[in-house]
C-alpha positions in Angstrom: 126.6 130.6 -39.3 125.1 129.3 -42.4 127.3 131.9 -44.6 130.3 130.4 -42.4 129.4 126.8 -43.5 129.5 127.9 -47.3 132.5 129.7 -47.0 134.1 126.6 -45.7 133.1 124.4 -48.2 133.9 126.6 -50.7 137.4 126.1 -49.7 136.9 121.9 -49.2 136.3 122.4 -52.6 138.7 124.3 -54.3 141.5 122.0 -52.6 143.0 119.9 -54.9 143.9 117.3 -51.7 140.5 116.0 -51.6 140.3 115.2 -55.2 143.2 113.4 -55.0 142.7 111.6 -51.9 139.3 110.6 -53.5 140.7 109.0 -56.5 143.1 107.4 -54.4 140.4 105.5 -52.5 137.8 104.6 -55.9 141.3 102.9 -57.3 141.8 101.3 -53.8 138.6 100.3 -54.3 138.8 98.7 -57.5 141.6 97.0 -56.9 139.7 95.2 -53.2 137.4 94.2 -55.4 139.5 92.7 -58.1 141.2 90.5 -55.2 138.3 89.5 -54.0 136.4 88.3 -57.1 139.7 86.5 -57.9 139.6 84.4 -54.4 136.0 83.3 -55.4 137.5 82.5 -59.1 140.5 80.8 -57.5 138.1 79.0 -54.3 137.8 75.9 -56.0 140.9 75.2 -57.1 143.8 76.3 -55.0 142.1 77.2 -51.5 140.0 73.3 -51.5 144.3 71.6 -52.5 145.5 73.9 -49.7 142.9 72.3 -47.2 143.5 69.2 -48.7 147.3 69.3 -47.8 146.9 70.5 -44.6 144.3 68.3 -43.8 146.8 65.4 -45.0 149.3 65.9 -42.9 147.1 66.7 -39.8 148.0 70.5 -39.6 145.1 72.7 -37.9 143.1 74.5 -40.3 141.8 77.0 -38.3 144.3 80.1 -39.7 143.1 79.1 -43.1 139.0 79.2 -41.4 139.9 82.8 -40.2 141.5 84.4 -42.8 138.7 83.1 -45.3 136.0 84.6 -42.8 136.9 88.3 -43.7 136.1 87.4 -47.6 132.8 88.7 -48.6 130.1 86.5 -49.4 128.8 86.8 -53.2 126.7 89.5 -52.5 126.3 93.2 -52.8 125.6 94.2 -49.1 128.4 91.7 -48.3 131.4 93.4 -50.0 129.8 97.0 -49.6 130.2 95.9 -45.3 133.6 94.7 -45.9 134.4 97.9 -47.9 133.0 99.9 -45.2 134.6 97.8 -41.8 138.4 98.4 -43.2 140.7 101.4 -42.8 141.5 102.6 -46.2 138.5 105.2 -45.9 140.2 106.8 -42.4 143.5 106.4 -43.7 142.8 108.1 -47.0 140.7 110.8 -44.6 142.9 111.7 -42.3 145.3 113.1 -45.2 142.3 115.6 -46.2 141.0 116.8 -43.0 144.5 117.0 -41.6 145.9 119.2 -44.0 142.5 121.1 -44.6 142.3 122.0 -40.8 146.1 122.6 -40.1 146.3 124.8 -42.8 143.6 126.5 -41.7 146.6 127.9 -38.5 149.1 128.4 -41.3 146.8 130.7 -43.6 145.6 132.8 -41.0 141.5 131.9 -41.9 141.3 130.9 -38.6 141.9 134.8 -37.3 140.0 135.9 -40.6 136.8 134.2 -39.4 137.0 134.9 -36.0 137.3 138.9 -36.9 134.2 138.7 -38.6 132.9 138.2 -35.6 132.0 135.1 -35.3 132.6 132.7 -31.5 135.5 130.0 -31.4 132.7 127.6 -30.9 130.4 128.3 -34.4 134.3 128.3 -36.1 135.2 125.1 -35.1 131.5 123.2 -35.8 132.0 125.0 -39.0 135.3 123.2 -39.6 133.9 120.0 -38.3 131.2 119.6 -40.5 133.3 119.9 -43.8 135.8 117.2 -42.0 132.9 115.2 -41.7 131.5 115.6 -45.1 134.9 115.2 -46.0 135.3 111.8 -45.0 131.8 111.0 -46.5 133.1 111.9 -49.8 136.1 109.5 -49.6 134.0 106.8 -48.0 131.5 106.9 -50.7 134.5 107.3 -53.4 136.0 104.0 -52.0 132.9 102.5 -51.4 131.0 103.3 -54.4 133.9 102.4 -56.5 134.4 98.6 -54.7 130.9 98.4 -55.0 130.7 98.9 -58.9 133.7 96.7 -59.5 132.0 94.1 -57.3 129.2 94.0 -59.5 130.7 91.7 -61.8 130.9 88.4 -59.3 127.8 88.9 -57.4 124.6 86.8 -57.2 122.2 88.6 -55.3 121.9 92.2 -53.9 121.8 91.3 -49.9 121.0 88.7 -47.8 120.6 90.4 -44.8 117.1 92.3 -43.6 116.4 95.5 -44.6 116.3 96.7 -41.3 119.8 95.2 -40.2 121.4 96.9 -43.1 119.9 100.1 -41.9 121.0 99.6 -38.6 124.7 98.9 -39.9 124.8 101.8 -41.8 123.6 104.4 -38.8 126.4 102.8 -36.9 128.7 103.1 -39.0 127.6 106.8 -40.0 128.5 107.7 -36.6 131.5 106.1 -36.2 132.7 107.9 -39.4 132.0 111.3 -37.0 133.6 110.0 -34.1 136.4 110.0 -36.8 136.3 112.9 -38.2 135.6 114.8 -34.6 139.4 112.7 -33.5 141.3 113.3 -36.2 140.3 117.3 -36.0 140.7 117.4 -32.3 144.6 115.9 -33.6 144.8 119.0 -35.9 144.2 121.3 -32.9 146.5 119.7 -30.7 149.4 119.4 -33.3 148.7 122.4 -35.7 151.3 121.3 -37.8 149.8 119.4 -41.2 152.7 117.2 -41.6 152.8 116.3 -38.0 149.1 115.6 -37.8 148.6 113.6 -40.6 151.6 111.6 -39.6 150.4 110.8 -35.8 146.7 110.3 -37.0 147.8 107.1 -39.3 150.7 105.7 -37.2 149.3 106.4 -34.1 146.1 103.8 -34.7 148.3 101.7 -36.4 150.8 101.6 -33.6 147.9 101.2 -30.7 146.9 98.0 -32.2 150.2 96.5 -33.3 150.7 97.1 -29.3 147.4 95.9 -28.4 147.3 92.2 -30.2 150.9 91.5 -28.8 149.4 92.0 -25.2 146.2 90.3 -26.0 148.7 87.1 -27.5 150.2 87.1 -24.2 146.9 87.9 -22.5 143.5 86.9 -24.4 141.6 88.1 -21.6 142.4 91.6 -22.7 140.9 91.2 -26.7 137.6 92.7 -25.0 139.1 95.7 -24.3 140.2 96.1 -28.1 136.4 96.2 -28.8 136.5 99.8 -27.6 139.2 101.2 -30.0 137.7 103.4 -32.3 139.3 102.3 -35.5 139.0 98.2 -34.4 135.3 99.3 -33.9 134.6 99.1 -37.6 135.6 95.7 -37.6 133.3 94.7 -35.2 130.0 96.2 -36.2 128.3 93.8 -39.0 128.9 91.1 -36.2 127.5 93.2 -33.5 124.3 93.8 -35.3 123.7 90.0 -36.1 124.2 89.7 -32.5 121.7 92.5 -31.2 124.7 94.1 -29.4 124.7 97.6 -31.8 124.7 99.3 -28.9 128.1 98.2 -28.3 129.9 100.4 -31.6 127.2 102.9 -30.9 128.2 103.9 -27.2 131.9 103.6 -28.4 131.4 105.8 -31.6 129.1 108.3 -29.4 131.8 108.4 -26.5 134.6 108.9 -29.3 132.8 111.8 -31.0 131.2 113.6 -27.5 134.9 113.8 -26.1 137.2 114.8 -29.2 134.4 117.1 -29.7 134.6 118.7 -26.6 138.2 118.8 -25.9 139.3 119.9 -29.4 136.8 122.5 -28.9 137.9 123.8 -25.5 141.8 123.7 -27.0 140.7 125.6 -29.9 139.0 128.1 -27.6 142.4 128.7 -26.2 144.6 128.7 -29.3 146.6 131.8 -30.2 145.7 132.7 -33.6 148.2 134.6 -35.2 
């Protein structure tokens, strides 16, 4: 299996997509953290007169509170969490594994592989290890790139325990699976690149627009947004302050066990032409 691995990632790699995609994501990233050090340039002045006016004329600051929570403290591990809680990296993602898999149908390597003799099964872990190294590579493009840019505005490295950080990052290394295991399980389902890529970003998109107008209506429901895959990122810094990791890591183990399975077992009964 290991020569079908190679083979695979020989292709990853001569596909201009995922150097595009990845470049795509660094600028994103640059430009996060260019906002970002200009809100902590700007804190001062404009966000302490906005209080101040709202504050005046009794209006509730609390929107203001909320929307300053997602900023990023002035420290390393504190944009490179926000970086890696937001859904550029799975957005930018689901372009390169969607395309790489579905064209995978459309150029016939599926039935090239699989005359070779190798089993549905080692084909489609072969497929799903370059979709998940694929979504490394963006996540570590946008990432890395924030990351550098952020550089410029921080004053320390972390202020969080090494062993919290850790933790963080193993949850989040899994739910970047799960991902990569759902949008491929997507690919088999749709075949079609266009169509796949297409249902993969508006479909999580859609779900939650849907979701917070029930949970306005209904907050008892929020909890149940807690087990969305792609709301999951959001959630996990604050889970792991909490001692609740186990939370995003049952949710991102569920996700990956069950796209992995069913895509599998739809693949197994493909017709590959």
């Amino acid at each position: 299996m290991g020569g079908l691995i190679r083979a695979d990632f020989k292709k990853m790699f001569r596909r201009k997509g995922l150097y595009v995609c990845m470049f795509i994501a660094a600028a994103l990233g640059v430009g996060m953290a260019l906002l970002y050090n200009y809100f902590w340039q700007e804190r001062g002045n404009r966000i302490a007169m906005t209080y101040g006016i709202m504050e005046m004329y009794g209006m509730d600051t609390e929107v203001l509170d909320e929307a300053f929570s997602t900023i990023p403290k002035q420290n390393l591990w504190a944009f490179v969490n926000s970086f890696l809680s937001d859904e550029v990296k799975w957005i930018m993602s689901s372009i390169c594994i969607c395309s790489f898999v579905a064209s995978e149908f459309s150029a016939g390597t599926f039935r090239n592989m699989a005359a070779r003799g190798f089993s549905r099964e080692k084909i489609y872990f072969s497929k799903l290890i370059v979709c998940f190294a694929e979504i490394m590579l963006v996540t570590i493009a946008y990432v890395g790139a924030g990351a550098v840019t952020s550089l410029f505005n921080i004053k320390s490295p972390a202020e969080a325990p090494v062993g919290e950080i850790i933790l963080t990052l193993a949850v989040y290394l899994l739910l970047l699976a799960a991902v990569a295991s759902f949008f491929m399980c997507l690919c088999m389902i749709f075949k079609s690149t266009g169509l796949a890529v297409a249902v993969a970003i508006a479909g999580p998109v859609l779900i939650l627009t849907v979701f917070n107008l029930v949970v306005m209506a209904n907050p008892d429901l929020g909890t149940v947004m807690q087990f969305f895959l792609m709301q999951t990122f959001i959630t996990v810094s604050e889970r792991v302050q909490d001692g609740e990791a186990f939370i995003p890591l049952i949710t991102g183990g569920a996700y990956l066990a069950i796209s992995t399975v069913a895509g599998c077992l739809i693949f197994r009964n493909c017709e590959l032409r």
